[in-house]
C-alpha atoms as one frame of an Amber mdcrd trajectory, in Angstrom:
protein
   7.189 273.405 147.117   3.975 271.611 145.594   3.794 268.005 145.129   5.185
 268.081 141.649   7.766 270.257 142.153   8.855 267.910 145.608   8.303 264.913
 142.941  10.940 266.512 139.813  13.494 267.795 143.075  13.668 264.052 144.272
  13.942 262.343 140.601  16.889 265.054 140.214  18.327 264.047 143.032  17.945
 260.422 143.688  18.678 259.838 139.781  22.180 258.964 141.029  21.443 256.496
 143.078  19.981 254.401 141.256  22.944 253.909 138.690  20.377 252.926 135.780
  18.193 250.247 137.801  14.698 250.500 139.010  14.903 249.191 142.213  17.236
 249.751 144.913  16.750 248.319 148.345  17.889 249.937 150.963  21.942 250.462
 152.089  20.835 250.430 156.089  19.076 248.497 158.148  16.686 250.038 160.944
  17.384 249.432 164.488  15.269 247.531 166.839  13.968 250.289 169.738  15.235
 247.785 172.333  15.558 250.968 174.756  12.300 251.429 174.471  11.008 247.737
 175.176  13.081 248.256 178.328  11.377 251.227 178.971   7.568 249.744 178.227
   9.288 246.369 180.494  10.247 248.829 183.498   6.696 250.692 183.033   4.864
 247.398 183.745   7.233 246.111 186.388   6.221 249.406 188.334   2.775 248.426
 187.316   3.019 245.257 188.668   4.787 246.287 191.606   1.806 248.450 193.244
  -0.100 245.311 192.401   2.524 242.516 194.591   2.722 245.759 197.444  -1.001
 245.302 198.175  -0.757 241.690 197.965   2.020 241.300 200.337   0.156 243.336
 202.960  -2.725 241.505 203.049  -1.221 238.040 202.213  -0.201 237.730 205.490
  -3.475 238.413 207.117  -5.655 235.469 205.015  -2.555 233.369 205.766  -3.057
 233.610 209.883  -6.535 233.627 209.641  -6.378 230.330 206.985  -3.677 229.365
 209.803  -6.383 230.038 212.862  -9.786 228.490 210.685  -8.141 225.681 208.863
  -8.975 222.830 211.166 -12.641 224.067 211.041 -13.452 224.270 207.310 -15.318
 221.303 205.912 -14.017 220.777 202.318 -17.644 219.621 201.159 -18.790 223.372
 202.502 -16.361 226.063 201.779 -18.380 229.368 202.559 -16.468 229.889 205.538
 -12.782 230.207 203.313 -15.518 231.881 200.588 -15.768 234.819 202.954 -12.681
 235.040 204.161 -10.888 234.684 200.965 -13.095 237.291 199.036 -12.848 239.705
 202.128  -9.218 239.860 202.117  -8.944 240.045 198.123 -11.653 242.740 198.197
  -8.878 244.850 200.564  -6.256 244.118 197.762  -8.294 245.441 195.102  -9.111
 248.633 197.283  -5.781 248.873 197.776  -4.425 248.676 194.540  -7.422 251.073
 193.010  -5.859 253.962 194.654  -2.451 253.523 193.950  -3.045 252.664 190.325
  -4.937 256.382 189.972  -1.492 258.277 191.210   0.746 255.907 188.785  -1.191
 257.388 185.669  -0.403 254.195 183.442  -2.388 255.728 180.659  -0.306 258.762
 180.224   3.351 256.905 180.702   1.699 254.505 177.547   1.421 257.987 175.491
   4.517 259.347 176.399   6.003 255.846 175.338   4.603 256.417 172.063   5.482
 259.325 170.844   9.199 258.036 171.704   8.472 255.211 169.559   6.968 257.232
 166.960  10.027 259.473 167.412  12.757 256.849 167.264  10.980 254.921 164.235
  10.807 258.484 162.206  14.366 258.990 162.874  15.302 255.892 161.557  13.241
 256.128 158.295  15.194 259.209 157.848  18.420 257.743 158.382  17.038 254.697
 156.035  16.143 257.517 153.054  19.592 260.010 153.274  21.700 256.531 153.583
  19.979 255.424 150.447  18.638 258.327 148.412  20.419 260.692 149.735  17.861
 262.922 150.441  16.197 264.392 153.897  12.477 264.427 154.610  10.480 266.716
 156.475  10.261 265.976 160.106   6.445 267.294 160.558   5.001 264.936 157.550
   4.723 262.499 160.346   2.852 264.111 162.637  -0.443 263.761 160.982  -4.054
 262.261 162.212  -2.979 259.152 161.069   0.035 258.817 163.226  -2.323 260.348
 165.975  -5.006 257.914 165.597  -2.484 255.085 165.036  -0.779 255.874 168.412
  -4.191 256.280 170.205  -5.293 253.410 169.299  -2.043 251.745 170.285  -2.267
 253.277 174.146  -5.866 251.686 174.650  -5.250 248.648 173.747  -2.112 248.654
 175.952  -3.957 250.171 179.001  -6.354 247.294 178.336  -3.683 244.161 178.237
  -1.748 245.759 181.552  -4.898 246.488 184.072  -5.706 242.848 182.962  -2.859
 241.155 184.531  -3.707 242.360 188.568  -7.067 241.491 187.655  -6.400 238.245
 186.055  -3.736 237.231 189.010  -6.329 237.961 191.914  -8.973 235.429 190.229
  -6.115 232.974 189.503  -5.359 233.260 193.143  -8.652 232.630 194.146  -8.358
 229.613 192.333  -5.453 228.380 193.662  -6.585 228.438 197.257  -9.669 227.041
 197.157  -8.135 224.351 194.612  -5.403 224.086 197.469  -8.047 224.162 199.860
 -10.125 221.249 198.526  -7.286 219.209 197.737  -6.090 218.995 201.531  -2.679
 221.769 200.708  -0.972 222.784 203.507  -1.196 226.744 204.196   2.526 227.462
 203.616   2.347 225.273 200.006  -0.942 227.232 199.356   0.678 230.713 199.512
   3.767 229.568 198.059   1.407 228.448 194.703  -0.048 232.078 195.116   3.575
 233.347 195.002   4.175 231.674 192.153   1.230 232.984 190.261   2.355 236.369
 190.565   5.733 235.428 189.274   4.202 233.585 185.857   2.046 237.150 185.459
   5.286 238.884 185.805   6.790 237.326 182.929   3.507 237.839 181.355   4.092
 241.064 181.447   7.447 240.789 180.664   6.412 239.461 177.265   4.051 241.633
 176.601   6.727 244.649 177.168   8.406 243.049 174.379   5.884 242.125 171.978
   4.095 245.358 171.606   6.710 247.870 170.760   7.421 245.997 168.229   4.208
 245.965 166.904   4.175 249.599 167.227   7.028 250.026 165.388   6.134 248.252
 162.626   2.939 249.839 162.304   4.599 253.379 162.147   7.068 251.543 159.635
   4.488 250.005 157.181   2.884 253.870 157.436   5.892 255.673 156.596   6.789
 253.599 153.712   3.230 253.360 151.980   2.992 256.798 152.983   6.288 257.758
 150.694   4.874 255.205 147.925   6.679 252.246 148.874   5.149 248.961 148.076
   7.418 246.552 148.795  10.307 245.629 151.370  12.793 242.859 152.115  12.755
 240.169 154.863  15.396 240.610 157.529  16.346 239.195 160.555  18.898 239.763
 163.024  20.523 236.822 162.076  21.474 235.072 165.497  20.165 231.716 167.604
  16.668 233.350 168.632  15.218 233.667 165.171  12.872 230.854 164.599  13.211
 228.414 161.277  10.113 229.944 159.968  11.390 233.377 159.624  14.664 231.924
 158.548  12.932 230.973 155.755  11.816 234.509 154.665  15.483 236.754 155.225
  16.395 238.208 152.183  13.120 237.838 150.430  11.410 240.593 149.138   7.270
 240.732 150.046   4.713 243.812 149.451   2.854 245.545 151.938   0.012 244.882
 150.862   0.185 241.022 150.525   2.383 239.812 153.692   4.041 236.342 153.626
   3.126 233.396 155.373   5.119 232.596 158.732   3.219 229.530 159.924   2.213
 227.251 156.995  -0.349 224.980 159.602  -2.348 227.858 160.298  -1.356 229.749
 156.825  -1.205 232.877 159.222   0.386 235.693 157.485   2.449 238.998 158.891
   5.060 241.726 158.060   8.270 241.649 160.409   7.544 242.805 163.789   3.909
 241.734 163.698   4.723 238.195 164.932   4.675 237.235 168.532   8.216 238.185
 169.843   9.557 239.136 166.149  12.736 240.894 165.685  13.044 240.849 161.611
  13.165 244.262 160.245  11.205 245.178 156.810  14.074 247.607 154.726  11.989
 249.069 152.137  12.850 248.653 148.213  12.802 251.969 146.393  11.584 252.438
 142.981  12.733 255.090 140.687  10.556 258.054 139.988   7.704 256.495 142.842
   9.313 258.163 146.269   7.078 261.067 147.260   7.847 262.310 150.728   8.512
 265.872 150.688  11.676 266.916 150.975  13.709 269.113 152.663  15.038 272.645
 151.559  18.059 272.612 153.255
């Protein structure tokens, strides 16, 4: 079927649904891949948990030898705690270098995405038969668009997670010699190290969160500009976690190619999902005679 035949079979067959109007928004809302954030959350709590195994096995080693030295170190000449304290995070790093090669974070991120890519094309479909009452070929999503798109997604992922061990060990080194210089005992010193790694757990935590959504939206936006969809309506999932300012946009109607403002200090602009933490859903707005995703035979 060429592209004007696909276009006449889907103004046949859609001409129905429209009962006489031009625009039609659609009858079902896509779901939120919630399995998969808890997925992306459990990859990075693995992730993280090579990271606090090191750390607890050398922990207590710069804890008895802080312990043993303490009453020696001069707090206006720290190079003694300088050594000790880089020596013992070097063995963490070493440590954690090796075990982070076997976990292969890189390809869990890819496999990740092709779930998301697979769960967000399944519920475009559901979106178009719901509304149009039409199916869409499953491969027209499988193009170097998508591939590029999800590519790009898994390096910057890689980049934000190998961050956080990094990030935590300099924190760290912070604390103690902050710790050390302001006269802490040794137990309050490692329990402020202990709580470092807790605040980069959430970290990642949010993180988990934040960027499947983002993923999912970006797939979304695709799919619908892809099919000639130019604009959507604002929804959210309507409980106590949506903030005011996207309360502000549900039920509106916005085009992809000019998103609405969602912080009116900063006149920062961004479709649902692209926000920090967003949960609002974009359900597309069809226009007679425009949809041009081929079609299925069947």
């Amino acid at each position: 079927m060429n592209e004007e035949q696909n276009k006449e079979a889907i103004e046949a067959l859609t001409k129905k649904s429209f009962q006489g109007k031009k625009y039609i928004c659609s009858k079902y809302t896509p779901k939120l891949p919630e399995g998969l954030e808890r997925e992306y959350e459990r990859i990075t709590r693995q992730y993280m948990g090579l990271f606090k195994h090191c750390l607890e096995e050398e922990l207590p080693k710069l804890k008895k030898q802080m312990s043993v030295e303490y009453g020696s170190f001069h707090k206006d000449d720290n190079t003694s705690m300088q050594k000790i304290l880089r020596k013992i995070l070097d063995e963490v790093k070493i440590k954690f270098n090796a075990k982070e090669k076997k976990f292969e974070l890189r390809k869990k991120l890819e496999a990740l995405s092709l779930m998301t890519r697979k769960l967000t094309t399944e519920e475009w479909k559901k979106t178009v038969r719901k509304t149009l009452g039409i199916d869409i070929l499953d491969d027209y999503y499988f193009g170097e668009f998508y591939k590029e798109n999800l590519k790009k997604w898994v390096d910057e992922n890689v980049g934000l997670i190998v961050t956080i061990p990094s990030n935590t060990l300099d924190e760290m080194k912070k604390v103690i010699e902050t710790g050390f210089l302001g006269g802490s005992s040794v137990p309050k010193i490692m329990r402020d190290i202990q709580n470092r790694y807790n605040v980069n757990k959430n970290r990642a935590k949010f993180i988990a969160r934040d960027q499947i959504g983002k993923l999912n939206s970006s797939i979304a936006k695709a799919q619908q500009q892809d099919a000639g969809i130019e604009k959507y309506e604002w929804v959210t999932c309507g409980d106590s976690r949506v903030r005011e300012t996207h309360k502000a946009l549900n039920g509106n109607v916005y085009r992809w190619d000019n998103p609405p403002i969602v912080d009116k200090k900063t006149r920062r602009r961004c479709h649902p999902q692209e926000d920090f933490q967003c949960r609002c859903r974009a359900k597309p707005v069809f226009e007679i005679g425009v949809f041009k995703a081929p079609i299925s035979r069947k």
